[in-house]
VODREN-437037 format. One record per residue (C-alpha): residue in three letters; x, y, z. Coordinates in steps of 0.5 Angstrom, whole numbers, padded with zeros to 4 digits, m for minus. Layout:
<rs>
- Ala, X, Y, Z
...
</rs>
This chain:
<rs>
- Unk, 0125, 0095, m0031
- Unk, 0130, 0098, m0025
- Unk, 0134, 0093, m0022
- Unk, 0134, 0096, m0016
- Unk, 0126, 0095, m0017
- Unk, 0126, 0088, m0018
- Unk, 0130, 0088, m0012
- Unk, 0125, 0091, m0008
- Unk, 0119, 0088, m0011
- Unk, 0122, 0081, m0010
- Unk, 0125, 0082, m0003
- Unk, 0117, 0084, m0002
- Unk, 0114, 0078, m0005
- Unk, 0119, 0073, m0001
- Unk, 0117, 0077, 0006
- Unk, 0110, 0077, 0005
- Unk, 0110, 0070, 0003
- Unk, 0115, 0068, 0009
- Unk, 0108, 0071, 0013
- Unk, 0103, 0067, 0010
- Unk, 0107, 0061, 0011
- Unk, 0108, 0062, 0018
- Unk, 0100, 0064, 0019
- Unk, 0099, 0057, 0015
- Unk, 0104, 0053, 0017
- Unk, 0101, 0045, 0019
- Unk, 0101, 0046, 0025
- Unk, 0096, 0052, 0026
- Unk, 0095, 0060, 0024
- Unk, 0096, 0066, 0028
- Unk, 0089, 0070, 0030
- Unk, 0087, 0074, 0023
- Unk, 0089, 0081, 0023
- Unk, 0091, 0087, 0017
- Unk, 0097, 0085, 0012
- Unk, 0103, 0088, 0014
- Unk, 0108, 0091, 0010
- Unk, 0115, 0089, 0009
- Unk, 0119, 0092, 0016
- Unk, 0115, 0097, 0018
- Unk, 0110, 0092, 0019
- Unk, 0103, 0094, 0020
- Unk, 0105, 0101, 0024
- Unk, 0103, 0105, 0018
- Unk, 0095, 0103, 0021
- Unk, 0096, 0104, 0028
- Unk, 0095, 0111, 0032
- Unk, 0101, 0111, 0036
- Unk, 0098, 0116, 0040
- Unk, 0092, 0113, 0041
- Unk, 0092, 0106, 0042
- Unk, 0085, 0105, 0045
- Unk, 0082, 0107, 0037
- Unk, 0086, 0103, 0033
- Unk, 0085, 0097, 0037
- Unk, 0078, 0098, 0037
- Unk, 0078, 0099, 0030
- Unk, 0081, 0094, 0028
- Unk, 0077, 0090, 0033
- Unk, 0071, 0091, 0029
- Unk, 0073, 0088, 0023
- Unk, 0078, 0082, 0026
- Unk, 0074, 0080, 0032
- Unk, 0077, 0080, 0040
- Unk, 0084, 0077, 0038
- Unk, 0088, 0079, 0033
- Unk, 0095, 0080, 0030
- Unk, 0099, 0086, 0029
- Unk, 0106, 0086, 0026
- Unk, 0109, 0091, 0031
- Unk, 0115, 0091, 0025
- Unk, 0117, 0084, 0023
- Unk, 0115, 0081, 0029
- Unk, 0108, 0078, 0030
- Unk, 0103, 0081, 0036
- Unk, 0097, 0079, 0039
- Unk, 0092, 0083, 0042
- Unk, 0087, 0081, 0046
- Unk, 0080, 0086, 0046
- Unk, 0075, 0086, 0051
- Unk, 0074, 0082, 0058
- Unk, 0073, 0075, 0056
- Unk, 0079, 0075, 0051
- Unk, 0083, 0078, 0057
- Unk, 0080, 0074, 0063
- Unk, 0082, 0068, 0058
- Unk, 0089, 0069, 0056
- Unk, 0091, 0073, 0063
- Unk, 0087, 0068, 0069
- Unk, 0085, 0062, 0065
- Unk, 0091, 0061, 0061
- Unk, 0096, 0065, 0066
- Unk, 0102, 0060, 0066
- Unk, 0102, 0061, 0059
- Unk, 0101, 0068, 0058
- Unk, 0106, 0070, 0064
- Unk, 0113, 0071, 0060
- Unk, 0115, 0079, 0060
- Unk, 0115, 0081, 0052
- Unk, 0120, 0086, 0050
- Unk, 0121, 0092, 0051
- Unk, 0128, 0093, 0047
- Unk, 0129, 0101, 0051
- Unk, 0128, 0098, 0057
- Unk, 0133, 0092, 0056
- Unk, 0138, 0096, 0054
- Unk, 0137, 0100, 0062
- Unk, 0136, 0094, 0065
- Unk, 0139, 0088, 0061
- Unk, 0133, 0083, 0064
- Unk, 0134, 0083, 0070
- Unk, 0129, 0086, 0076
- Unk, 0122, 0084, 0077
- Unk, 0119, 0088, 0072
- Unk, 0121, 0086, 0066
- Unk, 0125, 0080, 0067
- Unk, 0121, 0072, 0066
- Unk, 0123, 0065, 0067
- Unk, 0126, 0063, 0073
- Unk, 0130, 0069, 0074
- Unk, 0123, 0073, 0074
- Unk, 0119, 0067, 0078
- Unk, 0124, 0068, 0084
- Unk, 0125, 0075, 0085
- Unk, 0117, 0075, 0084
- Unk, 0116, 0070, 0090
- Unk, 0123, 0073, 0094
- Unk, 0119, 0081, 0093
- Unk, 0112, 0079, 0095
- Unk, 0115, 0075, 0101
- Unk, 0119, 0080, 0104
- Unk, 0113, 0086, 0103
- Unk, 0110, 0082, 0107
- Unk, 0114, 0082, 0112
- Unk, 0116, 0089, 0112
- Unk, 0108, 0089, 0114
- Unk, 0105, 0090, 0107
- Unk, 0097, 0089, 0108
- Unk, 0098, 0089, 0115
- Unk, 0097, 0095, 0120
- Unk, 0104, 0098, 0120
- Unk, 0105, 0099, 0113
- Unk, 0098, 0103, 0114
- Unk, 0101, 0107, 0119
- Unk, 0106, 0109, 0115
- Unk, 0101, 0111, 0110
- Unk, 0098, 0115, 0115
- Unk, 0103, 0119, 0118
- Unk, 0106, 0121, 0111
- Unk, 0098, 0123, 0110
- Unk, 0100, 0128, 0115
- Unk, 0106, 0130, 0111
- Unk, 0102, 0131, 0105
- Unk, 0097, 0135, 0110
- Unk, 0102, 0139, 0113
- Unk, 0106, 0141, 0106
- Unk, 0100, 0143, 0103
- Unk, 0098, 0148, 0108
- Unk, 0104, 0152, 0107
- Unk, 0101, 0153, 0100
- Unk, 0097, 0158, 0104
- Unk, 0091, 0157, 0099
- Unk, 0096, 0160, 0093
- Unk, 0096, 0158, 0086
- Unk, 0100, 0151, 0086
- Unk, 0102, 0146, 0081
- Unk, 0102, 0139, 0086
- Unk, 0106, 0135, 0082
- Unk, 0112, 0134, 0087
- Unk, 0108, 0134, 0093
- Unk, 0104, 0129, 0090
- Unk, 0109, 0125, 0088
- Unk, 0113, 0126, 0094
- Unk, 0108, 0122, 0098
- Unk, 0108, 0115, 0095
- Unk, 0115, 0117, 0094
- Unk, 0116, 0117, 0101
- Unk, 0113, 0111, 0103
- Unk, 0115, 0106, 0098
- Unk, 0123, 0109, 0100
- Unk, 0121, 0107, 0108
- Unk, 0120, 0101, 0106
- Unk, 0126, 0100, 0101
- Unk, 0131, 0104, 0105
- Unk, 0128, 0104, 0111
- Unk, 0128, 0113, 0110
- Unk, 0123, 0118, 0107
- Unk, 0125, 0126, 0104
- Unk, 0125, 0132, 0106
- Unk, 0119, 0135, 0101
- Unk, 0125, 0140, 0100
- Unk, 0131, 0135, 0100
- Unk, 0135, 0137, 0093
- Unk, 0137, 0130, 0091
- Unk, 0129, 0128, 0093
- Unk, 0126, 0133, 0088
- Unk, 0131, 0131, 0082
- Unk, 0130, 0124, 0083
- Unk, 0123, 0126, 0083
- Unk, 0123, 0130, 0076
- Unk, 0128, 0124, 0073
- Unk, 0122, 0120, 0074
- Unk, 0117, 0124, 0072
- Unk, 0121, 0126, 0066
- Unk, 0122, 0118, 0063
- Unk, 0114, 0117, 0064
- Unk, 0114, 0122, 0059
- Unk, 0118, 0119, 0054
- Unk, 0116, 0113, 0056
- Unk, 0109, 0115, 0053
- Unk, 0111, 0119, 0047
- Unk, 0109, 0115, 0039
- Unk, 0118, 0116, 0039
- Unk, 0119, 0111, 0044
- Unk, 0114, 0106, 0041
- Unk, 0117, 0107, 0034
- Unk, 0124, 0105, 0038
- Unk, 0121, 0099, 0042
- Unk, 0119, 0096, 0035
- Unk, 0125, 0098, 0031
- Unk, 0131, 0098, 0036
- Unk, 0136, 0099, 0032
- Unk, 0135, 0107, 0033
- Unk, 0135, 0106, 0040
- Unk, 0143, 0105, 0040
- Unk, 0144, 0109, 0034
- Unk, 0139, 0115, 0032
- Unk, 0139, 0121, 0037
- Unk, 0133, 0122, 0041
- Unk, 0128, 0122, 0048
- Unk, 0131, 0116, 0049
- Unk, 0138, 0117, 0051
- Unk, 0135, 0122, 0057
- Unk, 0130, 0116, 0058
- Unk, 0136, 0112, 0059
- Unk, 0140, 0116, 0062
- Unk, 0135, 0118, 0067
- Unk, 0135, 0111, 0069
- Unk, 0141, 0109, 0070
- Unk, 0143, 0116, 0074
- Unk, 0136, 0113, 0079
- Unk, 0140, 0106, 0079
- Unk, 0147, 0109, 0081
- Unk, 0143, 0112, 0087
- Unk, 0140, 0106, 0090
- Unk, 0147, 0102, 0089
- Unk, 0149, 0107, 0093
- Unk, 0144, 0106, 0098
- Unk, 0146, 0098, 0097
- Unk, 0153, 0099, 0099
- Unk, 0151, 0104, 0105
- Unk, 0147, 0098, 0106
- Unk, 0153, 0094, 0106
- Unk, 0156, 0097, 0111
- Unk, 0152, 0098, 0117
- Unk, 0148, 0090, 0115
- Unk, 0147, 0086, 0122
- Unk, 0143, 0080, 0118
- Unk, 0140, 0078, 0125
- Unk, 0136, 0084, 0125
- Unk, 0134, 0086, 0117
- Unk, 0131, 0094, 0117
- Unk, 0128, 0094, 0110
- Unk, 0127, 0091, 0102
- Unk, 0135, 0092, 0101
- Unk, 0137, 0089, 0108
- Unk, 0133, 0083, 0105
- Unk, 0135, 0082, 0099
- Unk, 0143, 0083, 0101
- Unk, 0141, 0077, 0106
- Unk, 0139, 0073, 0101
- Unk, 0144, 0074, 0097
- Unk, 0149, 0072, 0101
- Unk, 0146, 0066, 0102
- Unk, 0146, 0065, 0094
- Unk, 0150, 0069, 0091
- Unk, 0153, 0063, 0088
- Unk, 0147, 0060, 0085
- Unk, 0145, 0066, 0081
- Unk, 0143, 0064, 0074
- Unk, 0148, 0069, 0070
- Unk, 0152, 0068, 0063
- Unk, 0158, 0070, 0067
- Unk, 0160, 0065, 0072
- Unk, 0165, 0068, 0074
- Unk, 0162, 0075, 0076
- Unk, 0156, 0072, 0080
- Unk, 0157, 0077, 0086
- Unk, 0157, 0082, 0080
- Unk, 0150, 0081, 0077
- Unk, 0147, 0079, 0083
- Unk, 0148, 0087, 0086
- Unk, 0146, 0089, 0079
- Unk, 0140, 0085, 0079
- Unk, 0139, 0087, 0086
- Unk, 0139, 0095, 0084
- Unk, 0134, 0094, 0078
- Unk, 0130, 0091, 0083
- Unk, 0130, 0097, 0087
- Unk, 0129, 0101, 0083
- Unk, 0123, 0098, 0080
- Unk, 0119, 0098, 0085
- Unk, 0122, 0105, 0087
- Unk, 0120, 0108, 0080
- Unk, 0114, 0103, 0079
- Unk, 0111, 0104, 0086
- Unk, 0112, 0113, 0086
- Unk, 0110, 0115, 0079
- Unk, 0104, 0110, 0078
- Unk, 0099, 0113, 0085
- Unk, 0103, 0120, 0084
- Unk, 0100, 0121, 0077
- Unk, 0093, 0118, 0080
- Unk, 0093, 0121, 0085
- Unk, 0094, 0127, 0080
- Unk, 0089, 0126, 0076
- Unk, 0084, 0125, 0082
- Unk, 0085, 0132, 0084
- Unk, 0084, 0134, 0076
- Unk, 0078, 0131, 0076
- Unk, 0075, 0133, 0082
- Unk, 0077, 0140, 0080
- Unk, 0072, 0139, 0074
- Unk, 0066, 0135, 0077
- Unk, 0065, 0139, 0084
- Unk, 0059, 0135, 0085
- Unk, 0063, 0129, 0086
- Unk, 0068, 0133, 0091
- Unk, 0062, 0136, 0094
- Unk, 0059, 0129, 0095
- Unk, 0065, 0125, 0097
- Unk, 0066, 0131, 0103
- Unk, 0060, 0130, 0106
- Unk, 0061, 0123, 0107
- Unk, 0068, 0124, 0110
- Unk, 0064, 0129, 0114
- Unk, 0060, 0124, 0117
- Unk, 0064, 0118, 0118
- Unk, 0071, 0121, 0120
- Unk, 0070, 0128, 0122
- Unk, 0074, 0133, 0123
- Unk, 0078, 0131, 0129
- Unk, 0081, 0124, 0127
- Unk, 0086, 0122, 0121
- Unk, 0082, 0116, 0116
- Unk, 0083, 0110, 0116
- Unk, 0082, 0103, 0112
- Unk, 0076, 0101, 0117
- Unk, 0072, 0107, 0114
- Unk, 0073, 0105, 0107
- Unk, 0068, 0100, 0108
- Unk, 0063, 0105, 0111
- Unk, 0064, 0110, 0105
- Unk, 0061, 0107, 0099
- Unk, 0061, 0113, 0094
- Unk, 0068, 0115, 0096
- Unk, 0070, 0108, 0094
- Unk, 0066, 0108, 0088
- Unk, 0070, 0115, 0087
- Unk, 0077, 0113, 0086
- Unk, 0074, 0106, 0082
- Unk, 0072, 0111, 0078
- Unk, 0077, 0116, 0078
- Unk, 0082, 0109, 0077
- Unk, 0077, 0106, 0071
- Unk, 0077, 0113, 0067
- Unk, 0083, 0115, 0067
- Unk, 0085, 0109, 0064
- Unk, 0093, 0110, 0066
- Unk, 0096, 0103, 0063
- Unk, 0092, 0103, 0056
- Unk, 0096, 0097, 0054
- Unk, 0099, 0094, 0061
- Unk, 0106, 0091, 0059
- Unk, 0106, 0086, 0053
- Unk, 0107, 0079, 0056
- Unk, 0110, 0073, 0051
- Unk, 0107, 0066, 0051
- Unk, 0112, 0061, 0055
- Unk, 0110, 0055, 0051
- Unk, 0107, 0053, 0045
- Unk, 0099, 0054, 0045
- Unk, 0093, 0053, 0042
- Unk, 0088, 0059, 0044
- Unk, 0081, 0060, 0041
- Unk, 0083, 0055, 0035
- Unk, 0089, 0059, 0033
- Unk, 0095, 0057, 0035
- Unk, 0102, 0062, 0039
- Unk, 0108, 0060, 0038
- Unk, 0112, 0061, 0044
- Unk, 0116, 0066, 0044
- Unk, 0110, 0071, 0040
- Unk, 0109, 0077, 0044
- Unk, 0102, 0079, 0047
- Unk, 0098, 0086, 0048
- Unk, 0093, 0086, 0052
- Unk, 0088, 0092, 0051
- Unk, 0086, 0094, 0058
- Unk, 0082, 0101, 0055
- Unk, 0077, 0096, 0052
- Unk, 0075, 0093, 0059
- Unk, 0075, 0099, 0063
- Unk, 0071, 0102, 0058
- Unk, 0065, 0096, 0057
- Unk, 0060, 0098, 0054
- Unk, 0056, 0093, 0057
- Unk, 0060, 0094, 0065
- Unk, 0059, 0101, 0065
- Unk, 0053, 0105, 0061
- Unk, 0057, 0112, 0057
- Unk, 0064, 0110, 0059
- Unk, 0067, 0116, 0057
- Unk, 0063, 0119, 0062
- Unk, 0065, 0120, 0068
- Unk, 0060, 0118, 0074
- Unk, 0062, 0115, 0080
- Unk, 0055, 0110, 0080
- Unk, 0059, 0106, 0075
- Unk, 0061, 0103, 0082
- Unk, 0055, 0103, 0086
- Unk, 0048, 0099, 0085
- Unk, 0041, 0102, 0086
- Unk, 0041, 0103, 0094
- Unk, 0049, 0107, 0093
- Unk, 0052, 0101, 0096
- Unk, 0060, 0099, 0093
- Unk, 0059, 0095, 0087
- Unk, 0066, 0090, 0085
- Unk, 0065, 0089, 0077
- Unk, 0071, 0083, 0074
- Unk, 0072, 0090, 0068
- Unk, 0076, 0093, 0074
- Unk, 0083, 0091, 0071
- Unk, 0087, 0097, 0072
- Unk, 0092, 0093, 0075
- Unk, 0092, 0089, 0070
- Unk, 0090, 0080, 0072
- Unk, 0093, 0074, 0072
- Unk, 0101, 0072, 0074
- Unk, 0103, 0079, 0072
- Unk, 0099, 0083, 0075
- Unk, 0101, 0089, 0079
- Unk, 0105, 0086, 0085
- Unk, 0103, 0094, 0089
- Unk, 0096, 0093, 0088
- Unk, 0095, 0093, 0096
- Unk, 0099, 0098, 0097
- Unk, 0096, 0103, 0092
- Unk, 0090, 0102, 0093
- Unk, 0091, 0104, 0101
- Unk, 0095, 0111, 0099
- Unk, 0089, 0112, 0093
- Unk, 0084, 0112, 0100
- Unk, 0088, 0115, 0105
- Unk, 0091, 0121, 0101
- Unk, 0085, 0123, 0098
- Unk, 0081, 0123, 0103
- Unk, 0086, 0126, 0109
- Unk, 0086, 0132, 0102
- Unk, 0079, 0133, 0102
- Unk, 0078, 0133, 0109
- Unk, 0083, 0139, 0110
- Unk, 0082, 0143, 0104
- Unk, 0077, 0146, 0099
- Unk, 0080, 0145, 0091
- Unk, 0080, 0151, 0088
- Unk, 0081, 0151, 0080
- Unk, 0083, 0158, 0077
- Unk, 0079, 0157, 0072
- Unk, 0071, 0155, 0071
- Unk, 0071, 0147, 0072
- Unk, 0067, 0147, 0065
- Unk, 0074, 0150, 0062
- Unk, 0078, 0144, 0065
- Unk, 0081, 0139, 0060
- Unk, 0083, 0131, 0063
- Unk, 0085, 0129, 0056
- Unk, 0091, 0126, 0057
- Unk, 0098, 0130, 0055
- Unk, 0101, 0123, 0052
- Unk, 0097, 0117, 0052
- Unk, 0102, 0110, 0051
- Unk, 0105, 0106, 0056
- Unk, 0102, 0111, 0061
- Unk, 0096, 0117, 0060
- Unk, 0099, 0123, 0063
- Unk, 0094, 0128, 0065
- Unk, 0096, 0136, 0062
- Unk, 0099, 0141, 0068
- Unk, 0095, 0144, 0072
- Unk, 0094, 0149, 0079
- Unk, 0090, 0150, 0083
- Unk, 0088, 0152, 0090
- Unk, 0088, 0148, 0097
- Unk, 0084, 0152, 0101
- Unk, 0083, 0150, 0109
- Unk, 0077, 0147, 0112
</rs>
């Protein structure tokens, strides 16, 4: 025989006899799954453009917990409400690490509130959503911001003067603008040059960041630094958004007065100063160096985090509504009779229009932006439905599968508002409405977005009429791409004044 064929043989034999014993060792076993190949793992079995279905197929054989080897390294899924809910909410201490994301390692090195963990995630997380807070977040100044950019929004879209446009930009410039005043106290011209690159940056790593290319990277990382590819844009993209916000940092810097802080970055320079020589780093003598750095990913997570997840929603809104006339018609009348036409919405009426909340429930639940979230890790040894993870073990949680109950929500791949209304159309709250994901990582913007879903979208409808170029029946809402985000296909249309 080939020497280089035993070889191959032999290694193989030795990689899947390391996997059974590490499934079986004394201490427990990993949940079931399909036998992975030696390297490439189970990714062969897997529909790296479709997610939902792979997982769902696999479900069907090795239950709501299973494991997959997304290369070497073991993952576990978790398939359906009650395995989410329990990991996430029950077990969310355990289930609260960041798992690996190498393309987003080699932008950010760790750091930030997205994808860090351990104490250096805890702090930022409780630093960030004390500071939203006092920056006004849930309370009624974050709303007038939300309101006047709304107007904004309004004033920009009646100079299309009822011409075929693509809205991309413009919807993306809105939620853009108000996480902006609240990062650095500003907002853009919805002309500005350097707002409309920062905008196509953005767009553009959403993307890539949903291509089966970036998957394959993120589970063989060595093609990250060494194989041409999207992913050099993607981290090329991201750096030139990072240099902006250091640039805001240091501007910052300049014109500080620590009596009275104007904005996220303000805070964030004074906490720094206070701690700047307690900031865990490998680096003991360039503290100050990486706190910058850690505030600059911060920054920018909550920039690109808080603009390209409600601009791509809001995106899809209008698609939607395009193709299901029946429901804009609807929601219309409703705004008709509760806010009229002489005064702006605010977040009072949202308790007195059931079918427009119900809208953008369903419009949220439908689209199913963040198929899989972001992987979690466990933090520490556990057993979990007689199975047992070990610690460091990363963790998917199939957001697709509780959107897309069933049980919850008859012909879920239909869309239809009463998803979320009950038997005398009133709002009906359902525990399957997870798109901000649950638990200790949950979405820390979730207030923020459902506030600009409601005021956007219903400011829009208020003004304007959608007009689609083509009929709704020709309209396609299948997702362009559809891994870490769904991005809905391009499209125009026509906003006609009321």
């Amino acid at each position: 025989m080939d020497p280089f064929l035993v070889l191959v043989l032999s290694f193989s034999c030795l990689f899947l006899l390391s996997l059974w014993s590490q499934r079986s060792s004394g201490r427990g076993k990993l949940p079931p799954g399909p036998t992975p190949l030696p390297f490439i793992g189970n990714l062969l079995q897997i529909d790296v453009k479709d997610f939902h279905k792979s997982f769902t197929n696999l479900s069907k054989v090795y239950g709501p917990v299973y494991t997959l080897y997304m290369g070497r390294k073991p993952t576990v899924v978790l398939y359906g409400y009650e395995a989410v809910k329990e990991a996430f909410v029950d077990h969310g201490e355990a289930f609260a690490g960041r798992g690996r994301v190498p393309v987003f390692e080699k932008a950010n090195k760790g750091m930030g509130i997205v994808f860090s963990s351990g104490n250096i995630w805890k702090d930022t997380r409780r630093f960030s959503l004390m500071t939203l807070r006092n920056l006004g977040m849930g309370k009624r100044s974050i709303e007038d911001r939300v309101q006047e950019e709304a107007r904004c929004l309004v004033e920009e879209l009646m100079k299309t003067n009822g011409s075929p446009c693509d809205p991309r930009f413009i919807l993306g410039c809105a939620p853009c603008n108000v996480i902006s005043s609240i990062v650095f106290q500003g907002r853009f011209d919805y002309k500005d040059q350097d707002f409309l690159n920062l905008m196509e940056k953005m767009d553009e790593m959403t993307k890539i960041l949903s291509t089966p290319w970036l998957q394959v990277c993120n589970a063989f990382p060595a093609l990250i630094d060494y194989c041409p590819g999207s992913h050099n844009l993607f981290l090329k993209n991201y750096a030139s958004i990072k240099s902006y916000i250091l640039e805001k940092i240091k501007e910052h810097e300049e014109s500080l007065d620590v009596t009275i802080p104007r904005d996220f970055i303000d805070y964030f320079l004074i906490k720094g100063g206070q701690e700047k020589h307690n900031f865990p780093t490998e680096d003991f003598n360039q503290p100050l160096k990486n706190m910058l750095e850690h505030m600059a990913v911060t920054v920018t997570d909550l920039f690109t985090a808080g603009t390209e997840t409600t601009s791509t929603t809001l995106r899809y809104a209008l698609l939607l509504l395009l193709k299901y006339p029946h429901v804009t018609a609807k929601v219309q009348e409703e705004i008709e009779h509760v806010i009229g036409r002489h005064r702006s919405p605010c977040m009072q009426d949202k308790s007195h229009m059931p079918y427009t909340d119900a809208m953008i429930h369903e419009i949220q639940r439908f689209i199913d932006l963040a198929p899989t979230a972001l992987p979690h890790e466990v933090t520490c040894d556990i057993k979990f439905r007689n199975y047992f993870i070990p610690k460091g073990t990363m963790v998917i949680p199939s957001l697709s599968s509780v959107l897309r109950d069933n049980k919850e929500f008859p012909n879920p791949e239909k869309f239809d508002p009463g998803h979320f209304l009950d038997e005398n159309g009133n709002f009906k709250k359902s525990n399957c409405f997870m798109p901000f994901s649950a638990g200790k990582r949950m979405c820390a913007g979730e207030g923020l977005a459902r506030m600009e879903l409601f005021l956007f979208l219903t400011s829009i409808l208020q003004n304007f009429n959608l007009k689609p170029l083509v009929h709704p029946k020709d309209i396609d809402t299948t997702p362009v791409v559809s891994g870490f985000t769904s991005v809905p296909p391009a499209f125009q249309l026509c906003f006609i004044p009321i």
